[in-house]
N, C-alpha and C positions, 0 to 999 in steps of 0.2 A: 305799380300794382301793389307794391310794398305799401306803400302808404294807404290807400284804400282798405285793404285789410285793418290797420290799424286802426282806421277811421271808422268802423264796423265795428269794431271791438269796442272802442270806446262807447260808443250806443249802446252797446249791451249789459251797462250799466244798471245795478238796483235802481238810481235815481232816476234816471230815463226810462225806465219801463214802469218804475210804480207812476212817475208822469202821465205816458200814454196812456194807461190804462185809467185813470182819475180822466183826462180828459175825455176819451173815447166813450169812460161811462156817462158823465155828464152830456157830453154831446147825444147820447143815446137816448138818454134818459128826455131828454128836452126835443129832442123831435119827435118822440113819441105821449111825450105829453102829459106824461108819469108827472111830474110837477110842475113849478113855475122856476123859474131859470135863477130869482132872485134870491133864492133859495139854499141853493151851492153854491152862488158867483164866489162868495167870501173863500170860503176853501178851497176851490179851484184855484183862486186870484195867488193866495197864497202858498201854492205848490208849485205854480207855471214861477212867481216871484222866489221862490227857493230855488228849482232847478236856472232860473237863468239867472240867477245873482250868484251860481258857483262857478257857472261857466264864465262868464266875465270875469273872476277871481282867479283864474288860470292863466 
């Protein structure tokens, strides 16, 4: 149960949260249709490629 906790914690990271929310809004943004998708792919690509290139660096 110890380790869950911690594993929670860890998620609750600035870089995990400014993640989801960058995705969440993108994903929002594009089924509603506010723009065309190819538009943020580039920034998006490059935030999902930050948060998992630090996590593989652990």
């Amino acid at each position: 149960m110890e380790e869950f906790w911690k594993n929670l914690a860890a998620l609750l990271k600035v870089k995990t949260i400014v993640t989801m929310v960058v995705i969440g809004v993108f994903a929002a943004l594009a089924l509603g249709g506010a723009f065309q998708p190819d538009t943020v792919m580039t920034a998006v690509t490059m935030v999902l490629a930050f948060y998992f290139g630090t996590q593989s660096g652990k």
